[in-house]
C-alpha positions in Angstrom: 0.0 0.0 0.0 1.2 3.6 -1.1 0.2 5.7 1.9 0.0 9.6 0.0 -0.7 12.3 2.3 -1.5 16.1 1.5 -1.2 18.9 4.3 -1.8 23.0 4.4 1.3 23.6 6.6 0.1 27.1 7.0 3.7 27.6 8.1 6.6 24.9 8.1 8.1 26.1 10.9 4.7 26.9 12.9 3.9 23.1 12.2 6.9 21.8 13.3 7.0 23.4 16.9 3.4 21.8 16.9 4.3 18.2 16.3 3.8 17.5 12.3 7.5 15.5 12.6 6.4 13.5 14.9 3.3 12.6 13.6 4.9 11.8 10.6 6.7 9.1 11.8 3.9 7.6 13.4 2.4 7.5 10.4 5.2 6.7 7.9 3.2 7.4 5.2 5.2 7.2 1.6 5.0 11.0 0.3 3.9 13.7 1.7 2.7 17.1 0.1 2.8 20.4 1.6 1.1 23.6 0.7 2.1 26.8 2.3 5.4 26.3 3.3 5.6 30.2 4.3 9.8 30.0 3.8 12.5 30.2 1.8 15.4 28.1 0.9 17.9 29.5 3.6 14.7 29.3 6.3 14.7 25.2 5.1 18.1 24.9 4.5 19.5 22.3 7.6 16.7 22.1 9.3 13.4 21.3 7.0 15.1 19.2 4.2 14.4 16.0 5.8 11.1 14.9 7.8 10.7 11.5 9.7 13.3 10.1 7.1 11.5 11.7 4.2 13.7 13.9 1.6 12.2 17.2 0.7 11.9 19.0 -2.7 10.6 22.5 -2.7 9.5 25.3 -4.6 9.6 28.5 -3.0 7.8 31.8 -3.3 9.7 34.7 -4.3 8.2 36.8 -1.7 8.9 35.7 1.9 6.8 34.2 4.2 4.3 33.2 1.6 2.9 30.2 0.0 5.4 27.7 -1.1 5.2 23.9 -1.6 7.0 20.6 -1.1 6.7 17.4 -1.5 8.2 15.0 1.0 9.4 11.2 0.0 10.8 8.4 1.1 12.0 7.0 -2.9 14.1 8.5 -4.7 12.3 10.1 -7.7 13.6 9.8 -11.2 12.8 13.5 -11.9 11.4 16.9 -10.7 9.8 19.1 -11.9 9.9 22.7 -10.0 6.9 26.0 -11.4 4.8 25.3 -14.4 3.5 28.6 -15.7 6.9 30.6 -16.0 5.5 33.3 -14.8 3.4 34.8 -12.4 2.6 31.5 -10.5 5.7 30.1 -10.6 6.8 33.7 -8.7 4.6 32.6 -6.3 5.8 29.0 -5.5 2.9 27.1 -6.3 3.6 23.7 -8.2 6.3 20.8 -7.2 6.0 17.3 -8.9 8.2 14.4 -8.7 7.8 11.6 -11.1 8.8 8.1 -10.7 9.4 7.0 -14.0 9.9 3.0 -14.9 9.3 0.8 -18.6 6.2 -0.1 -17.2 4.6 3.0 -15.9 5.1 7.3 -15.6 3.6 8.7 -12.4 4.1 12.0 -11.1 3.1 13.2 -7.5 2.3 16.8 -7.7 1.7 19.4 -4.3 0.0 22.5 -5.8 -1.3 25.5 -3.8 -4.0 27.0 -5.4 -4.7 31.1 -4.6 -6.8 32.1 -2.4 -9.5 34.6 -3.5 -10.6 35.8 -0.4 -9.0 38.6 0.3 -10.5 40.9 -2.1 -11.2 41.3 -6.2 -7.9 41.6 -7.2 -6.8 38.0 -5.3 -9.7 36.3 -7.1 -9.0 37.5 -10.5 -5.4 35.8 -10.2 -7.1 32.9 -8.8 -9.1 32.9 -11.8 -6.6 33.2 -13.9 -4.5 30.7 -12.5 -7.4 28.2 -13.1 -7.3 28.9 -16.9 -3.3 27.9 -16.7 -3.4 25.1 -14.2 -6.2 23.1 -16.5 -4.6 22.8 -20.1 -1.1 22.2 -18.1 -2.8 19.4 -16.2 -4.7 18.2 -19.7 -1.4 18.4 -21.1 0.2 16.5 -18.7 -2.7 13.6 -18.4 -1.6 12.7 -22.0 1.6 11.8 -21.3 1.7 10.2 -18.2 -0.3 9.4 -14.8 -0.4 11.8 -11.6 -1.8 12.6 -8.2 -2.3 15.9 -7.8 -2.4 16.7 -3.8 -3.7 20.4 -3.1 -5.2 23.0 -1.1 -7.4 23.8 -4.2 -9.1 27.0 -2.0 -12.5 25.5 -3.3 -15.5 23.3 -1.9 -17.0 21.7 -5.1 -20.7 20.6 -4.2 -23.0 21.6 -1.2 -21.6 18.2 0.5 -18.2 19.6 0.4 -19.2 22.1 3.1 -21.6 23.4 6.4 -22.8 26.1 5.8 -23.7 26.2 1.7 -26.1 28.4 1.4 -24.1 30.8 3.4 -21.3 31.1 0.6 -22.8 31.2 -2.4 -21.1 34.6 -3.0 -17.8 33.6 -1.4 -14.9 32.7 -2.7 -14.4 29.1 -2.4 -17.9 28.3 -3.3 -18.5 30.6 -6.2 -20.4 29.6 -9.4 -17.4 30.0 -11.9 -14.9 28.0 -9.3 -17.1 25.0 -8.8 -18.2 25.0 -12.5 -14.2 24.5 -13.4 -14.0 21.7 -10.7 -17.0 20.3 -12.6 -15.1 20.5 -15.7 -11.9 18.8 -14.4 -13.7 15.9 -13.1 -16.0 15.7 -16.1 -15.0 16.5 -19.4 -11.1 17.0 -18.3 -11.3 12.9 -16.9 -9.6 13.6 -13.7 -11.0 12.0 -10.5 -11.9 13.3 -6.9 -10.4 10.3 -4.9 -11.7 11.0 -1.6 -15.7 11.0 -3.3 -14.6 8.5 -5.5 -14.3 6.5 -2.3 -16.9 8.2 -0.1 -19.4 9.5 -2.9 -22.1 9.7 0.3 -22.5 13.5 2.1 -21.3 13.2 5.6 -19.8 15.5 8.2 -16.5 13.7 8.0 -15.5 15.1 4.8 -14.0 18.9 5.6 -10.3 19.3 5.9 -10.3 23.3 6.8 -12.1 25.2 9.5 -12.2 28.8 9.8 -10.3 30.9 13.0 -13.5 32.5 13.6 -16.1 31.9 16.2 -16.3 28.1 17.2 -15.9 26.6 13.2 -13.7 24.0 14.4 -15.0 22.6 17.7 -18.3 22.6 16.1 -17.2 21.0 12.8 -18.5 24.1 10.5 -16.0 23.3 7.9 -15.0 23.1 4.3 -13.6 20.5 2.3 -10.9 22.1 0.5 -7.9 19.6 0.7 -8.3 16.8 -2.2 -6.2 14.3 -3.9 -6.5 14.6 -7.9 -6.0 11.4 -9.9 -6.0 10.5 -13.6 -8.3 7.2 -13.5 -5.5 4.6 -13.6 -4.2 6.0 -10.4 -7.8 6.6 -8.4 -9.0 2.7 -9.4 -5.8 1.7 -6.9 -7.1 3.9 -3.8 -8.5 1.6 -1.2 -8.5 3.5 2.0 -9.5 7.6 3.0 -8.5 8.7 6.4 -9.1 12.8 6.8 -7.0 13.5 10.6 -9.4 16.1 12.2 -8.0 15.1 15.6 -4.2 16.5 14.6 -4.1 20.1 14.6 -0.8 21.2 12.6 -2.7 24.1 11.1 -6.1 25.2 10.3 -6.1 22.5 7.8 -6.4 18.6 8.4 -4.0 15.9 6.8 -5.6 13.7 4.3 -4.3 10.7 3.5 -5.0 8.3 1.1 -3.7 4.3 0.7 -2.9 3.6 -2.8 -2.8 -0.4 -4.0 1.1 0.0 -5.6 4.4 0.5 -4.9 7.2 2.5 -6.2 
């Protein structure tokens, strides 16, 4: 069993000081991806390389203290790949894939952090227009080879997917246009939402990020914004879900998924 975990860090070295090493070796999963690494080389550089025995490859935001991602494994991939856009993403340290290539099979692991639209109109135009990059590159990528993507995608797809729906129908997270592109992704675009794939019912179980505000998380008025992203050959292996509300690392929950291969 391939044991894949994804995880908004909201701060590498926040989560550290609150146990996410630790944990990690309790849990030994294979690969683990990180979102929001909130550092910079030199701030990783002898202490954050290595978790629980897992090697670390990064991409960085230019600016400091924000977003950043990583993904964390225990093999020894045959490539990485660091940014995908070039440009005003890649700036922003949002994309890391490593790809464990063999005669028989390409797979690439991928931690992306999608933006955040949330703090006003100019944040959710980015995040809009990062959507129309991240979908052809992940079309384009799909035809060549098979992936998980691992994100903090910053949206709740259907009503299931969080408390208080009818709340947020103007938000952003849950807006028309962002769920309509999630929609198309696991539609038309043929990539598969793992954790419904495995758990298509609507239950309370399924959010992964509460808000700071009020009482969200002690009374479970979440979102689920955390997913695993699979091209089909991948998501027919996944055989277990286990979302880790009772760890709190961050504001966000780990999920991880078991995966029927090996590397």
């Amino acid at each position: 069993m391939f044991k894949l975990t994804s995880l908004n860090l909201n701060g590498i070295r926040s989560a550290t000081t609150k146990g996410v090493e630790a944990w990690l070796a309790q849990e030994n999963p294979d690969c683990i991806c990180v979102q929001e690494v909130k550092a910079q080389a030199p701030d990783v550089a002898g202490k954050f390389e290595e978790l629980a025995g897992l090697k670390g490859h990064f991409h960085f935001a230019q600016k400091k203290g924000y977003s950043g991602v990583g993904v964390y494994t225990r093999h020894e991939p045959s490539d990485v790949v660091i940014g995908f856009d070039g440009d005003e993403f890649d700036a922003e340290g949002r994309y890391a894939e490593v790809r464990f290539d063999t005669p028989a099979r390409k797979l690439s692991i991928i931690s992306v952090y999608f933006p955040s639209g949330s703090s006003g109109p100019e944040r959710q135009e980015a995040k809009f227009r990062f959507l129309d990059k991240i979908y052809p590159h992940l079309m384009a990528l799909k035809a060549e080879r098979d992936f998980v993507v691992c994100s903090d995608v910053n949206i709740a797809h259907k009503e299931a997917d969080l408390k208080n729906w009818k709340g947020n129908l103007k938000n952003s997270g849950f807006l028309p246009e962002e769920r309509a592109w999630m929609t198309k992704l696991t539609t038309e675009g043929g990539v598969v939402d793992v954790y419904r794939h495995l758990k298509p019912q609507t239950t309370d179980d399924c959010y992964t990020w509460w808000s700071n505000r009020g009482q969200a998380y002690a009374k479970n008025v979440g979102w689920r914004l955390d997913y695993h992203l699979a091209t089909p050959a991948v998501a027919e292996k996944a055989r277990t879900e286990h979302i880790f509300k009772g760890v709190k690392f961050s504001d966000h929950a780990p999920i991880t998924i078991g995966y029927d291969f090996s590397l």
